[in-house]
C-alpha positions in Angstrom: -34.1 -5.1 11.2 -31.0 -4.1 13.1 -29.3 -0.6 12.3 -25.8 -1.7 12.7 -24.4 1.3 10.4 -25.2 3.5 14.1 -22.8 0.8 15.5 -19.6 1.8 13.3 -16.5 3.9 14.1 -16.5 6.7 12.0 -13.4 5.0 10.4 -15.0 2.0 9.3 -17.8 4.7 7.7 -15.2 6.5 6.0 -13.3 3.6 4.7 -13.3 2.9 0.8 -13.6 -0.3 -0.7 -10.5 -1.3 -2.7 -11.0 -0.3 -6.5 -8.9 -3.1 -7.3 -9.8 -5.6 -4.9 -13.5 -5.1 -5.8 -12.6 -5.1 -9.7 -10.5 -8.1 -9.1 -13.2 -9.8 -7.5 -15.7 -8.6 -10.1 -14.0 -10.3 -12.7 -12.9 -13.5 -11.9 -15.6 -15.2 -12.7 -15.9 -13.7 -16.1 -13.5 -16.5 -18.0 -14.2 -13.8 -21.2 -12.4 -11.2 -20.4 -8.6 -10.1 -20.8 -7.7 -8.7 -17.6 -4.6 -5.9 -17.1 -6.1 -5.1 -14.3 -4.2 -6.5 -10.2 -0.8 -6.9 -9.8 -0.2 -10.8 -9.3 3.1 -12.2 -10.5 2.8 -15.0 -12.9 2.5 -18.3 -11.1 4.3 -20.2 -13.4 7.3 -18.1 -11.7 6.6 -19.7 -7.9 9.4 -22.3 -7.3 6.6 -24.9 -6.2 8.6 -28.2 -6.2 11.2 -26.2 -3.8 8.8 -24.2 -1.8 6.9 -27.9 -1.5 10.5 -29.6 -0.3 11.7 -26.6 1.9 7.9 -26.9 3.5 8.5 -30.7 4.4 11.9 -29.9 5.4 11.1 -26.9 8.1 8.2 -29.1 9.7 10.3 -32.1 10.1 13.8 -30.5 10.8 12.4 -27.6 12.9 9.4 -29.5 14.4 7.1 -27.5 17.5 9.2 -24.3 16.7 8.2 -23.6 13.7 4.5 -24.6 14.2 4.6 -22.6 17.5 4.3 -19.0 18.4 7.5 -16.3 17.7 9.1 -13.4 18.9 6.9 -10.4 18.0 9.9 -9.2 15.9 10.8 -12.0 14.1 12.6 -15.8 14.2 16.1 -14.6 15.3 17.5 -16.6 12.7 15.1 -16.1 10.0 15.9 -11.8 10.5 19.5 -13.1 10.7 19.6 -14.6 7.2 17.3 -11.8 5.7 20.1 -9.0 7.2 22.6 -11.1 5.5 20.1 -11.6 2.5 19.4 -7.2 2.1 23.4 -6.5 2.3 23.8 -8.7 -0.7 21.3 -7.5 -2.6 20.3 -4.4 -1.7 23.7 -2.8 -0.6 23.3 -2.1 2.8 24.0 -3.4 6.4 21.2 -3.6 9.2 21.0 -4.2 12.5 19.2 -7.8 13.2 17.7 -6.1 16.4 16.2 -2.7 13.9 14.2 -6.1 11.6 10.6 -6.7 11.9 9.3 -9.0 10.0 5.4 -8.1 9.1 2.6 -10.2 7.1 3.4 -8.8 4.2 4.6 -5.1 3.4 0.8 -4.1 3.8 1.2 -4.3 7.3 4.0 -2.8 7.3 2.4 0.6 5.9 -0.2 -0.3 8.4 2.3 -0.3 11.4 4.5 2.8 10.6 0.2 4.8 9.7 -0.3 3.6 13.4 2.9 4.4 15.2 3.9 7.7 13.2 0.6 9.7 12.3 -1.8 11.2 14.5 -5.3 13.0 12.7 -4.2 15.9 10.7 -0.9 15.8 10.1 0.7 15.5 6.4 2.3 12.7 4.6 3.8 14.0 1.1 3.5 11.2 -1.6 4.5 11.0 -4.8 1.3 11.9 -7.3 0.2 9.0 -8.5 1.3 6.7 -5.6 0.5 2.7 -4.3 -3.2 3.2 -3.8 -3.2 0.6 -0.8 -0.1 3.2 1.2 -3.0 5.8 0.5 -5.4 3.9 2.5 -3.0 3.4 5.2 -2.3 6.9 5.3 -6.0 8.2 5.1 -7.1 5.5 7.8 -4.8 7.0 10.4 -5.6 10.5 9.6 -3.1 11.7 7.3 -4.0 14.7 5.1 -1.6 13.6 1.5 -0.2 16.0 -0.4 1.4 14.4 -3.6 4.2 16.0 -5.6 4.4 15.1 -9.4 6.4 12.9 -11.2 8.1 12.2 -14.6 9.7 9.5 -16.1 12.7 10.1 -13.8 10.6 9.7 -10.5 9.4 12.7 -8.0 10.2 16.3 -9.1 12.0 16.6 -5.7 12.2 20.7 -6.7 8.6 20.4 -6.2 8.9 18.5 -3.2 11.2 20.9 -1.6 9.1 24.3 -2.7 5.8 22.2 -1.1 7.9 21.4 1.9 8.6 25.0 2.2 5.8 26.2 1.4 4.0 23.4 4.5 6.2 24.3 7.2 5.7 28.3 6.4 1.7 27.9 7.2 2.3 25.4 10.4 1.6 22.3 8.6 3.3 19.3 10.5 5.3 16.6 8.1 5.4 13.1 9.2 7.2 11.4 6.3 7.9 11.4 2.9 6.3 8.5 1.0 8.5 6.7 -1.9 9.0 4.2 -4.0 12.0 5.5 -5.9 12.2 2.0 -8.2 9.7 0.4 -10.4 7.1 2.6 -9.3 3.9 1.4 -8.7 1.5 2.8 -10.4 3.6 4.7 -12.6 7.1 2.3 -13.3 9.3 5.3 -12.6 12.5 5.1 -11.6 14.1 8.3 -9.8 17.6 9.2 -11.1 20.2 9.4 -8.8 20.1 13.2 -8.7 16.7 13.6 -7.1 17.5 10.7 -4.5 20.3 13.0 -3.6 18.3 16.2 -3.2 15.3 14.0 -1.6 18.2 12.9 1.0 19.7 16.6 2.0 15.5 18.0 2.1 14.6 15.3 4.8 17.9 16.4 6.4 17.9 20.2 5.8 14.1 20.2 7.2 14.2 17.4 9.3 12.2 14.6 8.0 11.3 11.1 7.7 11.6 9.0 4.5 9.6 5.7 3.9 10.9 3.6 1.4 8.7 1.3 -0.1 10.7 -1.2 -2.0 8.9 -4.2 -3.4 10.5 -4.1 -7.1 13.7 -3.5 -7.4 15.1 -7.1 -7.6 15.2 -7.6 -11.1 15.1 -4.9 -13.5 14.8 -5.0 -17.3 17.4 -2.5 -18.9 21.0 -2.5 -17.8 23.0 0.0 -15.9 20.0 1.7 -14.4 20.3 2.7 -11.0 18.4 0.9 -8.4 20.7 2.0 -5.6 18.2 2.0 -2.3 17.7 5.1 -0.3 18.5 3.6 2.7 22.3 2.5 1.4 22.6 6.6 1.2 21.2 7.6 4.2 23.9 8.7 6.6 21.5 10.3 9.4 18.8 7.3 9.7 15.6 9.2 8.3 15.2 6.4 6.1 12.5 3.7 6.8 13.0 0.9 4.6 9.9 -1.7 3.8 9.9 -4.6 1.2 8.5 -8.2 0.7 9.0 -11.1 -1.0 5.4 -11.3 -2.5 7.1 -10.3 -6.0 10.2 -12.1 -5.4 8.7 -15.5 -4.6 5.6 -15.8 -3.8 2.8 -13.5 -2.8 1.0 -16.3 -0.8 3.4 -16.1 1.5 2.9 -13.1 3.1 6.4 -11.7 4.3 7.2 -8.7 4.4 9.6 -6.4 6.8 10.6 -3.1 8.4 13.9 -1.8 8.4 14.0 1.2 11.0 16.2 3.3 13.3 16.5 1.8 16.6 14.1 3.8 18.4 11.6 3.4 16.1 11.8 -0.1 15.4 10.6 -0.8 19.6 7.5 0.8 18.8 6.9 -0.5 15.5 7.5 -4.0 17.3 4.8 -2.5 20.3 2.5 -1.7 17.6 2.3 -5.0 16.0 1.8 -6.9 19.1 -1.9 -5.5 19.0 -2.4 -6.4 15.3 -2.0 -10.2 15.0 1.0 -11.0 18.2 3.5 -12.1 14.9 3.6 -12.9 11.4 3.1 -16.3 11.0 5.8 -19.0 12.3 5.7 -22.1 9.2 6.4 -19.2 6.7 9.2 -17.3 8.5 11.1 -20.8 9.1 10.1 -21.6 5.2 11.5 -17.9 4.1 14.6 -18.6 6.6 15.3 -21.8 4.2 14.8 -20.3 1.1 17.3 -17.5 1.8 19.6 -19.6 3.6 20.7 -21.7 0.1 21.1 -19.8 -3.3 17.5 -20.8 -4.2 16.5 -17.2 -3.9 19.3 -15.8 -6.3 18.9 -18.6 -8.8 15.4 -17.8 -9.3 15.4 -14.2 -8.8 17.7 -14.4 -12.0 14.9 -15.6 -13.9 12.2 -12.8 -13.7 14.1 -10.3 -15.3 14.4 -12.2 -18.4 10.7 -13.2 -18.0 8.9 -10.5 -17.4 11.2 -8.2 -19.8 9.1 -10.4 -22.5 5.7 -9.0 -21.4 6.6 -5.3 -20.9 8.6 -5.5 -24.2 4.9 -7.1 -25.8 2.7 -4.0 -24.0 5.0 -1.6 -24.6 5.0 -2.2 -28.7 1.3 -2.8 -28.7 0.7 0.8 -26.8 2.5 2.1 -29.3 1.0 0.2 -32.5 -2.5 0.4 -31.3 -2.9 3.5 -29.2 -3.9 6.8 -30.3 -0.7 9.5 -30.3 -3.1 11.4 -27.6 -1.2 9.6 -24.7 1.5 10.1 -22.4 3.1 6.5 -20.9 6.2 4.8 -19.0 8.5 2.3 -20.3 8.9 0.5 -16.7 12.8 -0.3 -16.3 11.5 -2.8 -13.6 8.4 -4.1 -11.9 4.7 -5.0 -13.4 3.0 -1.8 -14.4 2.6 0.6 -17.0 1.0 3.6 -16.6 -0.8 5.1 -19.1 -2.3 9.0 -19.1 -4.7 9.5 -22.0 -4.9 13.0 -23.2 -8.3 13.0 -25.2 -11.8 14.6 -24.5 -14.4 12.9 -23.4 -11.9 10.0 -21.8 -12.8 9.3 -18.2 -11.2 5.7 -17.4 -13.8 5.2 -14.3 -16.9 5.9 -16.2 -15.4 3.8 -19.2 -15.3 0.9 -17.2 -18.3 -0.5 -17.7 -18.0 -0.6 -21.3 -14.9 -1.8 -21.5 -15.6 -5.3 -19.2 -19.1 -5.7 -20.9 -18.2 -4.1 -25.0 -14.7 -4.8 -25.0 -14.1 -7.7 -22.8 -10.7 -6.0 -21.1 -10.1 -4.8 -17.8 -7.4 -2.1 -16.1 -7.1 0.0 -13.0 -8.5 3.3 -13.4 -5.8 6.1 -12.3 -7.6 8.5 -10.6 -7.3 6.5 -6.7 -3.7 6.4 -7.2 -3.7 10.5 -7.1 -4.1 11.9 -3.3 -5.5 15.2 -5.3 -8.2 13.4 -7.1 -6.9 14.2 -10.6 -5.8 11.1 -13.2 -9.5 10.4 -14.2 -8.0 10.2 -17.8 -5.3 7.8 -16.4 -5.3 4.2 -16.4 -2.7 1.3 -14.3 -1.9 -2.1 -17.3 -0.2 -5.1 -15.5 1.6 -7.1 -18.0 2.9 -9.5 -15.5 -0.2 -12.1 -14.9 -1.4 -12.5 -19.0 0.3 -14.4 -21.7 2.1 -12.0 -24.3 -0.6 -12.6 -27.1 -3.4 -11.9 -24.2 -1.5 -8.6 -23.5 -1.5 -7.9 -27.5 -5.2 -8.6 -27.5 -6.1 -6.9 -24.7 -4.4 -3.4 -25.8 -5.7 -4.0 -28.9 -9.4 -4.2 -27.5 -8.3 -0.7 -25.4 -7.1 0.9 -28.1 -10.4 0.3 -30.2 -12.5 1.7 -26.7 -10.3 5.0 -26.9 -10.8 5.5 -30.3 -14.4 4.3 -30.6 -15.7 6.4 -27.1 -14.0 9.5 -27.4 -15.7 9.6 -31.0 -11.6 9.0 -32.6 -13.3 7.1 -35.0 -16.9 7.4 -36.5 
């Protein structure tokens, strides 16, 4: 029998399986249970009759280019339209030459890890944070520190006393890590306050800001602000990353870089070593779709939607939850994020009991945290169930914290 553990870097040995991949996968095949668990839109959102039309049109308008290999970058165009696509929606103007279009906004966190971090430098998150940026982070040698959050987004005092309090003990910064709308895990949204003062620390101490940006398209409350970091940055420290995986369709695979000119040449250097470009048939497709009003028309639609379901598990936490809890009322994206304040609750260790007692799954919390903390903490997705599976399903993990922390006899 061959040893092929002595054959591994010592990356691939330190690499973690994905909690929620592996869950996800776990699951699937278990037709009983109510799951709250991922982060998939709702298929009956995908425009599938257009998506099916645009698909015929690109292969027999377009022909060998779009079934051929691209530009590292990007189809021209297809960066063209999606410049002209971000200023309408989004507020601000980029330069088609600072676009790079990745497979998906993974691989976008995978290409700034690679280009920006060497082993032992620090990346401050927010705490909790996207448990996948995490990885990217960790893979490239980041040590994390997260800052804490409230229902209005990072605590960017904290953030500037931990910046401080970094730079005074030699500790090198690489970038600050956001997602200042919709958060994921957490659904915060940061007020327009703190994305001020975040703006003047990465200027005052000379820093980086990643934006992560998948969510902010449609929002459920009016006159919140989802104004993007990058629309206020006057110096360039902002890196701005989105997708149209929750916009359109995840299957896809699009995602893209906005970055300051000098960066966005090594970006484009890295990628060339990962995969040469993203896939030809769905930039040309994408190009299509943004090119008509197809992509306003339906984005139009989620918000009303998906406002449904977080309206449903919103009113169910709070009919059949314990008062022991603290939880966000998402103004946008798929999550809640619930923090249960009761003895004897441990969401990891509960797990097991509640896919095989209480037929419901969730994310456990505590991966999301770069400091290990949130064992008590659990991520719902209300976007993939039906409203009366949601109901059911809270109700099943309301009985599990009641019935396991000894609530009830």
């Amino acid at each position: 029998m061959i040893d092929y553990e002595k054959y591994l870097s010592n990356i691939a040995k330190s690499m973690r399986a994905s909690e929620i991949r592996e869950l996800l996968a776990a699951i699937s095949v278990r037709k009983d249970i109510i799951s709250l668990a991922g982060g998939a839109p709702d298929p009956a959102t995908f425009p599938k009759s257009k998506l099916a039309e645009i698909s015929v049109k690109v292969i027999t308008e377009y022909g060998d280019s779009s079934l051929q290999y691209s530009e590292t970058k990007g189809v021209r165009f297809v960066r063209e339209i999606l410049v002209e696509f971000l200023e309408k929606i989004r507020g601000f103007k980029a330069n088609v030459d600072d676009v790079l279009i990745t497979t998906g906004s993974q691989q976008a966190l995978d290409i700034i890890a690679r280009a920006l971090i060497d082993p032992g430098d620090i990346v401050i998150t927010e705490n909790p944070t996207y448990l996948a940026a995490l990885g990217s982070f960790r893979m490239a040698g980041a040590n994390i520190i997260g800052v804490k959050i409230d229902e209005f987004g990072m605590k960017t005092d904290l953030l500037e006393d931990t910046v401080k309090k970094i730079i005074s003990e030699g500790g090198r910064i690489k970038f600050i890590y956001v997602i200042p709308v919709a958060q994921n895990p957490a659904g915060t949204t940061m007020s327009t306050d703190r994305k001020k003062h975040l703006i003047e620390i990465a200027s005052k101490y000379d820093l980086l800001i990643v934006e992560d940006d998948p969510y902010s398209y449609f929002t459920y409350e009016p006159n919140v602000d989802t104004t993007s970091l990058k629309t206020m940055d006057k110096e360039e420290r902002v890196i701005y990353i989105s997708t149209i995986s929750k916009i359109l369709a995840p299957g896809l695979r699009i995602g893209w870089i906005v970055s300051p000119d000098n960066l966005t040449r090594r970006f484009e250097i890295v990628k060339q070593y990962l995969d040469l470009h993203t896939p030809t048939l769905n930039q040309y497709i994408l190009g299509e779709i943004l090119k008509s009003d197809i992509i306003f028309e339906h984005i139009s639609k989620l918000a009303p939607y998906y406002k449904v379901k977080r309206d449903t598990i919103v009113k169910a936490i709070e009919e059949y939850f314990p008062k022991d809890i603290w939880y966000t009322k998402p103004v946008g994206g798929l999550f809640v994020f619930v923090y249960v304040n009761i003895k004897g609750f441990n969401a990891t260790k509960l797990m097991p009991i509640a896919l095989d007692k209480y037929k419901v799954a969730y994310v456990p919390g505590q991966s999301f945290h770069p400091d290990g903390s949130g064992a008590n903490s659990m991520r719902l997705n209300f976007s993939f169930p039906p409203p009366e599976k949601i109901e059911d399903g809270i109700r099943r993990l309301g009985d599990m914290i009641r019935n396991e922390t000894g609530l009830t006899s």
